[in-house]
C-alpha positions as CSV (number, residue, x, y, z in Angstrom):
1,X,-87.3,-176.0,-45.2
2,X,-91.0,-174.5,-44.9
3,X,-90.1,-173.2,-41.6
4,X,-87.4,-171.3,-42.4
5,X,-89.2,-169.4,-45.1
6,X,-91.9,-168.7,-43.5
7,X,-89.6,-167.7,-40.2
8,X,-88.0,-165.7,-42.5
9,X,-90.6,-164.0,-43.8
10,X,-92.0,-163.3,-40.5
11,X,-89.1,-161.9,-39.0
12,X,-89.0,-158.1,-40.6
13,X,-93.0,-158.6,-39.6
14,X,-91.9,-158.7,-36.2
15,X,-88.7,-156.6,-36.2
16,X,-91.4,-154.0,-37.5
17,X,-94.0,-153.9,-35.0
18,X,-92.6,-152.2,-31.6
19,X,-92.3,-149.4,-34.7
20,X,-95.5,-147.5,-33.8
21,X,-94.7,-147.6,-30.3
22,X,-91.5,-145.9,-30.6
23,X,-93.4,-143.2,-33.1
24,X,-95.6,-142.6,-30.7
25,X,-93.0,-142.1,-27.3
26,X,-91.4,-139.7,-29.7
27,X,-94.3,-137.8,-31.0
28,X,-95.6,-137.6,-26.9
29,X,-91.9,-136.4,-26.2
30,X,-91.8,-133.4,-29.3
31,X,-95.2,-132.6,-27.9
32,X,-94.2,-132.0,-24.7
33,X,-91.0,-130.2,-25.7
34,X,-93.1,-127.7,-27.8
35,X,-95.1,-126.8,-24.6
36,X,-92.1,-126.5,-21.8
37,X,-89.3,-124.8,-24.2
38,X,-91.3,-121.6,-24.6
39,X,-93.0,-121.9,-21.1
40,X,-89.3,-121.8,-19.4
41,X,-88.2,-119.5,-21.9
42,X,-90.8,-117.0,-20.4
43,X,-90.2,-118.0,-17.0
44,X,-86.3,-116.7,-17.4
45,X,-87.4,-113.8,-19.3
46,X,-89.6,-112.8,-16.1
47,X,-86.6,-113.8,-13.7
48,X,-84.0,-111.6,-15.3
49,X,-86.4,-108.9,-15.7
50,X,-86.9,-109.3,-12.0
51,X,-83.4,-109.3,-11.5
52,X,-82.7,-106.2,-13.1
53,X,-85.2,-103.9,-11.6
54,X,-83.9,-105.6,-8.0
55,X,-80.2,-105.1,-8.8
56,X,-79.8,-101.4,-10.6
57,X,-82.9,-100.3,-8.2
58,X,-84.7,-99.0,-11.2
59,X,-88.1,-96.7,-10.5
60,X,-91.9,-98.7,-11.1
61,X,-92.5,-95.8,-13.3
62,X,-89.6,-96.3,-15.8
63,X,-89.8,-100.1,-15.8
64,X,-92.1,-101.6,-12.7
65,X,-91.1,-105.3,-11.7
66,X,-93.1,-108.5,-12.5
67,X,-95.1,-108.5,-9.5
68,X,-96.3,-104.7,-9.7
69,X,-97.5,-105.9,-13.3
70,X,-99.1,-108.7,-11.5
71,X,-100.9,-106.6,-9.0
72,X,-102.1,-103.8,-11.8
73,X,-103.7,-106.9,-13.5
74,X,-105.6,-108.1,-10.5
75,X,-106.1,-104.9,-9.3
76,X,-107.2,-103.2,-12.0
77,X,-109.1,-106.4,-13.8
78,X,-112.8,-105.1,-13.9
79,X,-111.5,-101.5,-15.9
80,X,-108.7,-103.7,-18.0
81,X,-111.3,-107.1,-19.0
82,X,-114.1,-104.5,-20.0
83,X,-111.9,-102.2,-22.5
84,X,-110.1,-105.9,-23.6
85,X,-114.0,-107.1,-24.6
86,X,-114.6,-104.5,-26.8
87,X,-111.2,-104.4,-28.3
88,X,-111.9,-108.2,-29.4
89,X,-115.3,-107.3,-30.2
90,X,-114.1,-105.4,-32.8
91,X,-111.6,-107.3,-34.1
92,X,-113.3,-110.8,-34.5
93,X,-116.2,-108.8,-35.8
94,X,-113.9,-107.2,-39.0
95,X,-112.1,-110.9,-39.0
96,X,-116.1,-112.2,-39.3
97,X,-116.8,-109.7,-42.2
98,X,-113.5,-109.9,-44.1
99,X,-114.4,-113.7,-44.1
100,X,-117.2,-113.7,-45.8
101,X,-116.5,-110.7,-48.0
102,X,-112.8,-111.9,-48.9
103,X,-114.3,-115.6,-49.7
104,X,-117.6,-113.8,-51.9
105,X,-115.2,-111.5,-53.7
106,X,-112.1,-114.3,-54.1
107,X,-115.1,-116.8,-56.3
108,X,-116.0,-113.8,-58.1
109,X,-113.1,-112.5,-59.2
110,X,-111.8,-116.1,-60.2
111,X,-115.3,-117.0,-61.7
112,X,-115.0,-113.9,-64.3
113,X,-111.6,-112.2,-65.4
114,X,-113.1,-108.9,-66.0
115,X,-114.4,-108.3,-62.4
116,X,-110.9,-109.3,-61.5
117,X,-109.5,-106.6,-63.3
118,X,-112.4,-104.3,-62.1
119,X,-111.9,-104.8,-58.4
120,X,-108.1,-106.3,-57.4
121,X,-106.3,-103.4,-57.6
122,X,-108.3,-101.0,-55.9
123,X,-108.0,-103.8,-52.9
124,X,-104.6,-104.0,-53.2
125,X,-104.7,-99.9,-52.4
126,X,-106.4,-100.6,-49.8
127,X,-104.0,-102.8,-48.5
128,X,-101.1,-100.5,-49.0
129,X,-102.6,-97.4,-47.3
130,X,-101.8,-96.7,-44.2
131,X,-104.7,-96.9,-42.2
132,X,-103.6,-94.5,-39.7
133,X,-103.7,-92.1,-42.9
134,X,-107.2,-92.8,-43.6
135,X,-108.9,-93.4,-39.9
136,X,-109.1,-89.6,-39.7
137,X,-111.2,-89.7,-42.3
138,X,-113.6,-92.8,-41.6
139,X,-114.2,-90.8,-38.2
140,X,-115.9,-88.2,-40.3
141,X,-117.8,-90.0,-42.7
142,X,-118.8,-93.0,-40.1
143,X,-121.9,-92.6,-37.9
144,X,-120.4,-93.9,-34.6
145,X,-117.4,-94.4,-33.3
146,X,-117.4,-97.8,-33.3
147,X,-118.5,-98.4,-37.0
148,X,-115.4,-96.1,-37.7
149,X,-113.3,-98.6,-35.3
150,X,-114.8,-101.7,-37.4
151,X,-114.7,-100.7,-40.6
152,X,-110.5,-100.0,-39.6
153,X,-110.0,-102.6,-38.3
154,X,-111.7,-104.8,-41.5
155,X,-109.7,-102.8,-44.0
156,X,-107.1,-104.2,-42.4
157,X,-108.4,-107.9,-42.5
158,X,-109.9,-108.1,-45.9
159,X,-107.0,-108.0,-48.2
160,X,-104.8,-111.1,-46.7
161,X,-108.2,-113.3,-47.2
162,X,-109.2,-112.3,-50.6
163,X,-105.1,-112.6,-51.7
164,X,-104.6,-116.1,-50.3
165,X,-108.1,-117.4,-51.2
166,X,-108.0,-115.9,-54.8
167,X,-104.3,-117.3,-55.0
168,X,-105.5,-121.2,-54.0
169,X,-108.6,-121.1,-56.1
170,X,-106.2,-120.3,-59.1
171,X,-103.3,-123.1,-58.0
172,X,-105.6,-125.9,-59.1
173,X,-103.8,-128.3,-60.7
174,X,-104.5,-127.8,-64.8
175,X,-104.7,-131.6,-65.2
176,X,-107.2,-132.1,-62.5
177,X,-109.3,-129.2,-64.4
178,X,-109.2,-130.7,-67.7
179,X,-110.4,-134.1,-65.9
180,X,-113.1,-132.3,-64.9
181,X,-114.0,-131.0,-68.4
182,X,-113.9,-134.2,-69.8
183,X,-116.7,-135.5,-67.5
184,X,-118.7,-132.8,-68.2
185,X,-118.6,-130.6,-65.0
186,X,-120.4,-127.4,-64.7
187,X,-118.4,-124.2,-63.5
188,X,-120.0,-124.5,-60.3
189,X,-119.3,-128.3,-60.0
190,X,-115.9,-127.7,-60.7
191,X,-115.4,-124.4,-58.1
192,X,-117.3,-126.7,-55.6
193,X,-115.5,-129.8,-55.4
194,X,-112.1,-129.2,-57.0
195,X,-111.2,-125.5,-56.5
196,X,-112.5,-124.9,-53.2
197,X,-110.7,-127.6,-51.3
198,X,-107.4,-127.0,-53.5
199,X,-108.1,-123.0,-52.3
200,X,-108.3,-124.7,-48.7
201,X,-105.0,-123.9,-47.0
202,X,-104.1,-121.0,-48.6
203,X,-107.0,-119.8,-47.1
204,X,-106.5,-121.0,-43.5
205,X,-103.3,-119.2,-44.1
206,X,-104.7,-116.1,-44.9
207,X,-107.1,-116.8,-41.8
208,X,-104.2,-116.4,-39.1
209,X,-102.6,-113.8,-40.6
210,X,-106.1,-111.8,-40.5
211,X,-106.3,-112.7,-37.5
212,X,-103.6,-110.7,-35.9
213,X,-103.9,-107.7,-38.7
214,X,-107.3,-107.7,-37.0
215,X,-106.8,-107.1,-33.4
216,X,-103.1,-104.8,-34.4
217,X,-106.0,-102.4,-36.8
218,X,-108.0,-102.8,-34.0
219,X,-106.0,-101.1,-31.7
220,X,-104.4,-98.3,-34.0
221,X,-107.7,-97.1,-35.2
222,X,-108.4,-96.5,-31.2
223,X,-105.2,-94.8,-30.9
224,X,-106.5,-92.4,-33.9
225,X,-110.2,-92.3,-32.5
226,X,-108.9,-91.2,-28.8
227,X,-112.6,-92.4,-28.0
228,X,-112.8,-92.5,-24.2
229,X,-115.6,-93.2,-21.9
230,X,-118.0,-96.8,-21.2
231,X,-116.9,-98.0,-25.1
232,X,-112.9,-97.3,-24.9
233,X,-110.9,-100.2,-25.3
234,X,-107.4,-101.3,-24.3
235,X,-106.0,-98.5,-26.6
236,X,-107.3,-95.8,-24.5
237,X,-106.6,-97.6,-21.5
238,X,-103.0,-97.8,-22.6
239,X,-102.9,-93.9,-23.5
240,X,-104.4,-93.3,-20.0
241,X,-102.0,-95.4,-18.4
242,X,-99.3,-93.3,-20.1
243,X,-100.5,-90.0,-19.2
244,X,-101.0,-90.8,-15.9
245,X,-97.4,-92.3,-15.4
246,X,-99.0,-95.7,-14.3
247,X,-96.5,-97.9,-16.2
248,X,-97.6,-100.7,-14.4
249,X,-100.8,-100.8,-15.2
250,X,-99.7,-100.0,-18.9
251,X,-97.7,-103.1,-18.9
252,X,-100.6,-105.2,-18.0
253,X,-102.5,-103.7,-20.6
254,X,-99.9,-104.9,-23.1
255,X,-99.9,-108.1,-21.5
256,X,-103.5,-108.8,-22.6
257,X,-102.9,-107.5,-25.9
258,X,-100.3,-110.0,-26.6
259,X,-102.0,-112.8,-24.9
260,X,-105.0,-112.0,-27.1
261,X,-103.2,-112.0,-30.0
262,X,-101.6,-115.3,-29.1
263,X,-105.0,-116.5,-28.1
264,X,-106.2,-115.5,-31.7
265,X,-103.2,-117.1,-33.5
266,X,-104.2,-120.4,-31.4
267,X,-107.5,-120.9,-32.1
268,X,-106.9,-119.9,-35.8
269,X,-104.1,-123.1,-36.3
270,X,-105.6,-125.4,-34.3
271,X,-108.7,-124.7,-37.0
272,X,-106.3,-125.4,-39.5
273,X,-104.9,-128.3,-38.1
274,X,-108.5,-129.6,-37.8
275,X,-109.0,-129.1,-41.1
276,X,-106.0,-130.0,-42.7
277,X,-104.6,-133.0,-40.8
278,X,-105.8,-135.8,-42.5
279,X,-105.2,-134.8,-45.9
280,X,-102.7,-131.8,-46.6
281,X,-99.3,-132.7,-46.6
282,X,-98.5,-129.8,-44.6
283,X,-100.4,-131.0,-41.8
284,X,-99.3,-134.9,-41.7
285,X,-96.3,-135.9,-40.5
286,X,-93.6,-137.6,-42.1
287,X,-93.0,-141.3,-41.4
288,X,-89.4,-141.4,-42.4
């Protein structure tokens, strides 16, 4: 009778342990799905747009095919990669600076109410100016170009970091800060070990979004600057391409814009994920 207890404990024991096994053929299987859906997804998209410049015979200087694309980026690599280096040295150099400006600002303004009041709103028109309006105007007042270019593109940045961060360092659960109270925590204490990892992933998310605002202010401030010569980036190199009718080229400029951007995005998640994937429940995966 022994026996059959404990066989019958057992049982759901064993009925449970190929469990992990199949979690694990499934989890290898969604991660390789995520990687070959939008890999053959682009591969059609670059079929049919071969097709159709094939079959309606279209001109390379209204819409060139893939492979004059291609040979535009190989050909024309050493001009392109220099103007695409200074373009991201811009842009991770705002996304740098709004960091550490958007984080200082965010404890601030949560630390005292009256700075909050003092400095929010005159972020937040910041935020909502275009800054194609104002670029003219941080070409005058800037010494350099570049600075001009930097300071754009940080504007831009700033605002998502110092909203999400400011937001997360304010969601702290009320309980949890009354805990905190009752043992006697200083303000720092508390803003240390409670509301800066509850500020956590609101902040990451304000990272990626940066991120891209980064690289797209990046860019339009160019446009506005028209700055040519040695320290143009992809910008000018797209205007050129326009004015000279070299649509292929153009295209490949574009191409590295968006691959930078997707690049940026990337590296920004995965940071997240790092971050995030042993703790947040938006990171860990559901068992059921």
């Amino acid at each position: 009778m022994s026996n059959q207890v404990s066989e019958t404990i057992a049982t759901p024991a064993a009925l449970d342990e190929p469990a992990p096994v199949f979690a694990s053929k499934g989890s290898l299987r969604e991660k390789v799905l995520k990687v070959l859906i939008p890999v053959a997804m682009l591969g059609l998209l670059i079929v049919v747009w071969a097709w159709y410049v094939a079959a309606y015979d279209v001109p390379h200087y209204i819409l060139p095919s893939p492979i004059r694309v291609a040979q535009a980026l190989v050909n024309d690599w050493g001009t392109l990669s220099g103007a695409l280096l200074i373009t991201l040295k811009i842009t991770l150099t705002a996304l740098a600076i709004a960091l550490v400006g958007g984080v200082a600002i965010s404890i601030i303004m949560v630390q005292s109410r009256w700075v909050e009041l003092a400095l929010y709103p005159y972020a937040v028109i910041l935020q909502v100016t275009p800054i194609v309006a104002i670029a003219p105007l941080i070409l005058i007042y800037a010494p350099t170009t570049q600075a001009a270019l930097l300071i754009c593109a940080w504007i831009v940045a700033f605002f998502p970091i110092l909203s999400n961060t400011t937001q997360g360092l304010k969601s702290t659960d009320h309980n949890l800060l009354n805990l905190f109270e009752l043992y006697g925590a200083t303000r720092w204490q508390t803003l240390l070990y409670l509301k800066l990892p509850n500020a956590l992933p609101y902040f990451l998310a304000g990272l990626r979004i940066a991120g891209g605002l980064a690289l797209i202010a990046a860019v339009v401030a160019e446009f506005a600057a028209g700055s040519a010569g040695a320290q143009s980036g992809l910008a000018y190199r797209l205007l050129e391409s326009q004015f000279r009718l070299n649509i292929p080229r153009l295209f490949a400029a574009l191409i590295l814009l968006s691959a930078t951007g997707v690049v940026i995005f990337a590296i920004t998640s995965f940071i997240s994920h790092l971050l995030l994937r042993k703790w947040h429940e938006s990171a860990l995966r559901r068992e059921n």
